[in-house]
C-alpha positions in Angstrom: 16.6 7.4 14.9 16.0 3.8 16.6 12.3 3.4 15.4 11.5 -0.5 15.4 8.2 -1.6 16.1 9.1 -5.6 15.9 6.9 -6.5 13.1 7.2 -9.1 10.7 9.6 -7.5 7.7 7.6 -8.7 4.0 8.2 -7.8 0.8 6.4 -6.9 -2.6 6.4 -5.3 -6.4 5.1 -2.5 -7.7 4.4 -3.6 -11.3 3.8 -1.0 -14.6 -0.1 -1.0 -15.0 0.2 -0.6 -18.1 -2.1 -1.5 -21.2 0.2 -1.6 -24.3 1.0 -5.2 -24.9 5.0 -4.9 -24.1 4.3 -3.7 -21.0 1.4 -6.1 -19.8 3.8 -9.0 -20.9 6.3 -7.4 -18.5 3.8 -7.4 -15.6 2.7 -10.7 -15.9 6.6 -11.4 -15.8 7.1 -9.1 -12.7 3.6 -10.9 -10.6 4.8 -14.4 -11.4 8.8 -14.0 -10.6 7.2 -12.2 -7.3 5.2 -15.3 -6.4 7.4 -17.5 -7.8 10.1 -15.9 -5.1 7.8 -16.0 -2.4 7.3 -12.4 -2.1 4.5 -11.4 -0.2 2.2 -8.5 -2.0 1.8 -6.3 -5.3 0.7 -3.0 -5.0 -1.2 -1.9 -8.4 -1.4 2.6 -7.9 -4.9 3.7 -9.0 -4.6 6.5 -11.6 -8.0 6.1 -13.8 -7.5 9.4 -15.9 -4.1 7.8 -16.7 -5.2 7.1 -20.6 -2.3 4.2 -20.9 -3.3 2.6 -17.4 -5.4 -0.6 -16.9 -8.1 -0.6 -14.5 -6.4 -0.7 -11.0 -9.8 -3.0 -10.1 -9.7 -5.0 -13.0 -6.2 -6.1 -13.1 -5.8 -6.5 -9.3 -8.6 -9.3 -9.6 -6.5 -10.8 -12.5 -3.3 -10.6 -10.9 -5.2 -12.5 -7.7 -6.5 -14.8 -10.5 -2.9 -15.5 -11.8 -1.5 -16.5 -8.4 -2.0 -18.9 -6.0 -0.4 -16.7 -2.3 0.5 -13.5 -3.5 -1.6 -10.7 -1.7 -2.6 -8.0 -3.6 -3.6 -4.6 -2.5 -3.9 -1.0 -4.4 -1.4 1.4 -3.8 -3.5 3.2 -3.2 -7.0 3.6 -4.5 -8.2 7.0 -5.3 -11.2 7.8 -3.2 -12.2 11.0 -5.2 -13.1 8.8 -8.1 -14.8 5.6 -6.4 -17.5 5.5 -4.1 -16.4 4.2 -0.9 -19.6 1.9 -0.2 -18.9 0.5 -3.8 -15.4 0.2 -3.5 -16.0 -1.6 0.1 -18.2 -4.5 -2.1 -15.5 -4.5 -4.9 -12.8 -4.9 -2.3 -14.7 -8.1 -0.3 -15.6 -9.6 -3.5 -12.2 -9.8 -4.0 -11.1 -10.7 -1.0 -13.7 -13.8 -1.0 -12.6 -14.9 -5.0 -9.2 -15.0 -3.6 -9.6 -16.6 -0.5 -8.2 -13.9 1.9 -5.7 -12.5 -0.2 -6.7 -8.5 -0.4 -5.9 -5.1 1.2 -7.2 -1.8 1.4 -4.6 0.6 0.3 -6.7 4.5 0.7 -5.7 7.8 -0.6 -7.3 10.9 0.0 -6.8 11.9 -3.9 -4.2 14.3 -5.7 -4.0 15.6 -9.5 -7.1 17.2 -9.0 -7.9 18.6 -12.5 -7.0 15.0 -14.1 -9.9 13.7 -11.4 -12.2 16.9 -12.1 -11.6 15.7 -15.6 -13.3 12.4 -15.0 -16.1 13.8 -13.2 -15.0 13.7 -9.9 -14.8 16.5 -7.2 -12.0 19.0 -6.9 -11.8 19.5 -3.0 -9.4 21.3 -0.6 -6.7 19.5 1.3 -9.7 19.4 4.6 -12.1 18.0 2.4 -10.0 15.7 0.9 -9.0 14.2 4.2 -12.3 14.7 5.9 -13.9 12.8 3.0 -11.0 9.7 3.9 -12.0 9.6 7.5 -15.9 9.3 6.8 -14.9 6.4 3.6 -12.8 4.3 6.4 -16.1 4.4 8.0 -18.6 3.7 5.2 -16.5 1.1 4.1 -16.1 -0.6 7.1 -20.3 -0.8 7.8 -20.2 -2.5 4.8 -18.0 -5.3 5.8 -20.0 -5.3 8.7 -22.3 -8.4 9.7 -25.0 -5.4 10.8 -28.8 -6.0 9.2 -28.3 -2.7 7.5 -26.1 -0.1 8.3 -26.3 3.9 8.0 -24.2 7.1 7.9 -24.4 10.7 7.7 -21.8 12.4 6.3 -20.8 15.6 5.1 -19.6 13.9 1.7 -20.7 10.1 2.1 -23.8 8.9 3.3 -25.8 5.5 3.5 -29.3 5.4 4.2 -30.5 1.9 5.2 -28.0 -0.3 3.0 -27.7 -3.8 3.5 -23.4 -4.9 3.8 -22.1 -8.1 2.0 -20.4 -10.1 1.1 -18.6 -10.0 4.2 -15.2 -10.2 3.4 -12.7 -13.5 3.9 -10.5 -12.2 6.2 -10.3 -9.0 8.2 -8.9 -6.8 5.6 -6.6 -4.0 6.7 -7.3 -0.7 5.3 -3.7 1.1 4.9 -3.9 4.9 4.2 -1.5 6.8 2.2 -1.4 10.2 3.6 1.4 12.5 5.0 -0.2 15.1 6.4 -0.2 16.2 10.2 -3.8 15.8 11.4 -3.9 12.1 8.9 -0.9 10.7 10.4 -2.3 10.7 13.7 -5.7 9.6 12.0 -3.5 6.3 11.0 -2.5 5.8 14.9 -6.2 6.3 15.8 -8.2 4.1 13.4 -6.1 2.7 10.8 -4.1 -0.7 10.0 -1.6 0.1 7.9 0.6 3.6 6.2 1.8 3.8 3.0 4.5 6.1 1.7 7.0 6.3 -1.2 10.3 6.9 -0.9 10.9 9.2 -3.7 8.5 11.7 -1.9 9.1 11.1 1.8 12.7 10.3 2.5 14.1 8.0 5.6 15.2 11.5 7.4 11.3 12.5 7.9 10.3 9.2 8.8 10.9 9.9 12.3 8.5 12.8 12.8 5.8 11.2 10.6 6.1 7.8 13.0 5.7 10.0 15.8 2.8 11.6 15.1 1.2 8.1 13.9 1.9 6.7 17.6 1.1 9.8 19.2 -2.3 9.1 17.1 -2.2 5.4 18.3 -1.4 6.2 22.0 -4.8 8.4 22.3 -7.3 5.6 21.3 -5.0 3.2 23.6 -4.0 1.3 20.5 0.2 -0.3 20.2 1.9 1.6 17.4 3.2 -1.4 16.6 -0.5 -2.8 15.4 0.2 -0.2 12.3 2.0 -2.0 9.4 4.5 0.4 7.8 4.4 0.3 3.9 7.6 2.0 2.0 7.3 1.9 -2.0 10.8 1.9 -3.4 12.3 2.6 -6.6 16.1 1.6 -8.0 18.4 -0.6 -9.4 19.9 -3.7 -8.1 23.2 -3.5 -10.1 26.6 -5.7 -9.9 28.8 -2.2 -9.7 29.3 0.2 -6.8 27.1 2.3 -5.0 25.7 5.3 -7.1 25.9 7.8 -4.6 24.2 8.0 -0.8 20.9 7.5 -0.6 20.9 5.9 -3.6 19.1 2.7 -3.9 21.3 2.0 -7.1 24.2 -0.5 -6.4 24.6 -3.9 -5.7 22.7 -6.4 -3.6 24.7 -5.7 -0.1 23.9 -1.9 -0.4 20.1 -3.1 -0.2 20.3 -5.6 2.5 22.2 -2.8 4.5 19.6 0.5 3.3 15.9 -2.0 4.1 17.9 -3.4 7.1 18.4 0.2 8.5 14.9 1.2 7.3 13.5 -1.4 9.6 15.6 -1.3 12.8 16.1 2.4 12.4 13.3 3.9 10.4 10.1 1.7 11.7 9.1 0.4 8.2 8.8 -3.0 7.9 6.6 -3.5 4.0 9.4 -2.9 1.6 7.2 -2.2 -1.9 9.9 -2.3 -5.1 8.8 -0.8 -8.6 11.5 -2.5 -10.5 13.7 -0.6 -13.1 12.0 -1.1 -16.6 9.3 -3.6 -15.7 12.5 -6.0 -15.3 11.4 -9.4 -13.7 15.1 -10.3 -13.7 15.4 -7.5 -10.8 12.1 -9.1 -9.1 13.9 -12.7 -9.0 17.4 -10.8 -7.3 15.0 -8.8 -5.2 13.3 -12.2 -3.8 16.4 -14.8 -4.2 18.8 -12.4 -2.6 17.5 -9.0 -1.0 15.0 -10.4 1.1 16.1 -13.3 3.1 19.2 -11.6 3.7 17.2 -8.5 4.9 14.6 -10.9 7.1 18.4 -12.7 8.4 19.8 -9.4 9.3 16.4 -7.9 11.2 16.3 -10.6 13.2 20.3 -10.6 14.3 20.0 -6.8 14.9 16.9 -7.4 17.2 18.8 -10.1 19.1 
């Protein structure tokens, strides 16, 4: 494959949003052995017709509360259900309460009868990812330092709107699409792509990076400007591997799989939803996963 764009490897969690009390004890567990480990982002998913789900707003604000240098982003917010110019203001609010400390994570929307459900629009796969390209716009007039700002959209529009807060940093917006024509959307005009393992395995990661930079290339942009988010799911465990491709095993079988995902595969964000909530596998993912993974990037780059 031989994809490696350079960047920075990080690290995050993927905590149960939850609202039962078991499992909000857990995620407080996960979000402080994460910053306690030095881990560098949480990635809350955005389900709101999930009836045993918290907020995905509300809890990434108290999770930014809770810590002191753990950034926090959705993974990824769903766009069907949240106004974009709205979500812009709830996104730079949180940005400024946290000093800096917020992402964008975008999706274009799926399970479209649960979202119909809640009142939201059912739309095709175009209109779904026509109505993410005019959001990425909306949203970013209203982080803009502009007097008022206006847009005239087929399913968004402003008319006269004044922006702010302006947010505390420049806050990336990631998208989490895997379509053709949206991959090459994230080269043009996007900072960041997030995928999941269990849906897009390492062996398609090569054509979907490609059609990204292909993306990048026409609006003269460096693929490597594009962070590369993997959300990953398994079980650090003290016996041998559990098959391959199985990210169940012990703590050399991850160094060697995020290793190869990042000097092989391009990603360089490795996301983990840890097995039962289990902060214990947070603390072996930060104490011993990572820095061995960052040690072993940068040997295999030279």
């Amino acid at each position: 494959m031989g994809a490696d764009y350079g960047r920075e490897i990080a690290f995050g969690v993927f905590p149960d949003p939850g609202a039962d009390a078991d499992t909000l004890r857990r995620t407080w567990d996960v979000i402080e052995a994460a910053e306690r480990g030095g881990l560098d982002f949480a990635g809350i998913q955005d389900h709101p017709y999930q009836r045993r789900h918290l907020d995905a707003w509300s809890l990434m604000a108290a999770v930014l509360a809770r810590t002191e240098r753990l950034r926090v982003f959705p993974d990824v917010a769903n766009l069907p259900l949240r106004p974009p110019a709205v979500m812009a203001k709830n996104a730079a609010s949180l940005d400024v309460l946290s000093g800096g400390r917020f992402e964008l994570g975008l999706g274009a929307g799926a399970f479209w009868e649960a979202i119909e459900a809640m009142g939201g629009e059912r739309r095709t796969p175009r209109e779904a990812a026509d109505s993410l390209l005019e959001a990425m716009e909306v949203i970013r007039l209203m982080w803009s330092d502009q007097r008022s700002v206006r847009f005239e959209g087929e399913h968004y529009r402003l008319a006269g709107v004044r922006p702010g807060p302006a947010p505390a940093h420049d806050i990336g917006i990631w998208l989490g699409v895997g379509g053709p024509r949206m991959l090459k959307a994230v080269g043009r005009s996007a900072d960041g792509w997030v995928v999941s393992h269990a849906y897009v395995g390492p062996e398609k990661l090569p054509e979907m990076h490609a059609r990204i930079d292909a993306g990048a290339a026409g609006a003269g942009r460096d693929p490597a400007a594009i962070r590369r988010v993997y959300n990953l799911w398994g079980t650090i465990t003290d016996g041998a591997p559990q098959g391959q491709g199985s990210l169940e095993g012990p703590v050399g079988l991850w160094v060697e799989t995020l290793t190869e995902l990042a000097l092989e595969c391009g990603m360089d964000t490795f996301v983990l939803g840890p097995a039962g909530g289990s902060a214990a596998q947070v603390e072996l993912f930060a104490a011993e996963v990572a820095p061995a993974v960052r040690a072993a990037v940068r040997a295999g780059r030279g």
